[in-house]
C-alpha positions as CSV (number, residue, x, y, z in Angstrom):
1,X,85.4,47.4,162.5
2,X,84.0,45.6,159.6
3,X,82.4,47.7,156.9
4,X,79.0,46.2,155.4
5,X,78.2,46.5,151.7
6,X,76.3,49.5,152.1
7,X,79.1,51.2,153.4
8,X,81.6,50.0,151.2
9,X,79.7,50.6,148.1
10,X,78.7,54.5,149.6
11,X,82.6,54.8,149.9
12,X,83.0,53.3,146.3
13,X,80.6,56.3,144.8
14,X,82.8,58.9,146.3
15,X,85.8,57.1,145.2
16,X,83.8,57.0,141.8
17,X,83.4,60.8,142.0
18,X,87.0,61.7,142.4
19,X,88.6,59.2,140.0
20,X,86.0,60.3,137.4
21,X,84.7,57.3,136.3
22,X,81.0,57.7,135.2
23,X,80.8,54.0,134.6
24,X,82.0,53.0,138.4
25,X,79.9,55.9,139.8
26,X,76.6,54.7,138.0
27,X,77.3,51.1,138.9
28,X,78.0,51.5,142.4
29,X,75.8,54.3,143.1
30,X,73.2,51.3,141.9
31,X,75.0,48.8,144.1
32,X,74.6,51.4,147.2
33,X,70.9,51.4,146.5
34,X,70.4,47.9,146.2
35,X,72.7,47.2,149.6
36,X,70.5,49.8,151.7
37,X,71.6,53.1,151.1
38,X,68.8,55.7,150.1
39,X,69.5,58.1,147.8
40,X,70.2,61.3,150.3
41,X,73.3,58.6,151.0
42,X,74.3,58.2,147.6
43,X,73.9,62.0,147.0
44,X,76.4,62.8,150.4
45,X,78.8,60.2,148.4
46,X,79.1,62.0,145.9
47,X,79.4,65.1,147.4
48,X,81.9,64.1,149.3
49,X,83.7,63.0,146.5
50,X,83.1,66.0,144.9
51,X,85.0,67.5,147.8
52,X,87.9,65.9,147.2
53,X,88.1,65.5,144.0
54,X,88.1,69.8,144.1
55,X,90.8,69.8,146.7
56,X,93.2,67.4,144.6
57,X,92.3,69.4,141.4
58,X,93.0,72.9,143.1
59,X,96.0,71.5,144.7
60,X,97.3,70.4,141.3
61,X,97.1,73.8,139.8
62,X,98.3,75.8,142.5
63,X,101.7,73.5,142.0
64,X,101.6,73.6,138.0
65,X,101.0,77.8,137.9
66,X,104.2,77.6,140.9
67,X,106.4,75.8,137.9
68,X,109.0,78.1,135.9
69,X,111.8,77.6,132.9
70,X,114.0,76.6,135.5
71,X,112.0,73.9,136.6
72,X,112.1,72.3,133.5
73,X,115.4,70.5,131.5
74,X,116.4,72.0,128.5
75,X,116.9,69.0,127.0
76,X,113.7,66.8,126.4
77,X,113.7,63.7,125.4
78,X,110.6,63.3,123.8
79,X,109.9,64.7,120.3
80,X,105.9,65.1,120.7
81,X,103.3,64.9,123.2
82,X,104.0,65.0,127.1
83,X,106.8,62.8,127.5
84,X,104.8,60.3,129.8
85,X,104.6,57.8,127.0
C-alpha cells in the first residue's frame, strides 16, 4: 500500500506531537489541510500523538524513579552538567 499525502502528512502531525516540535506540528497540520484532511483528522492526529507521546513520557519515569546509587558509577567523568555533552 501506498500512502497519499493526506495520509502521510496526518501521520507527520502525530509524529509532530510526540517529538514536540511546534514548528513541524503547525506546518504539517497546514500541509494535512491543504492535502484533504479536515480538521476532525488533524485533531485525531494529534490526539493520537498525544497518546503516545504520554506513553513514552510515563514509561520514562517509571524507569528513572526505578534507578538507585547503585545504578550509578561513583566515578563520573564529567565535571558539570549531565555528562551527554
Amino acid at each position: 500500500m501506498k500512502l497519499d499525502d493526506r495520509l502521510r502528512r496526518l501521520i507527520a502531525v502525530g509524529a509532530s506531537v510526540t517529538a514536540n516540535c511546534q514548528p513541524c506540528l503547525r506546518i504539517n497540520a497546514e500541509r494535512a489541510l491543504d492535502n484533504g484532511a479536515d480538521a476532525q483528522e488533524v485533531a485525531e492526529a494529534v490526539e493520537v500523538g498525544k497518546l503516545v507521546r504520554q506513553g513514552a513520557s510515563s514509561k520514562m519515569d517509571e524507569f528513572a524513579s526505578s534507578l538507585n546509587e547503585a545504578a550509578f558509577p561513583t566515578a563520573r567523568p564529567w565535571k558539570d552538567g549531565c555528562g551527554c555533552v
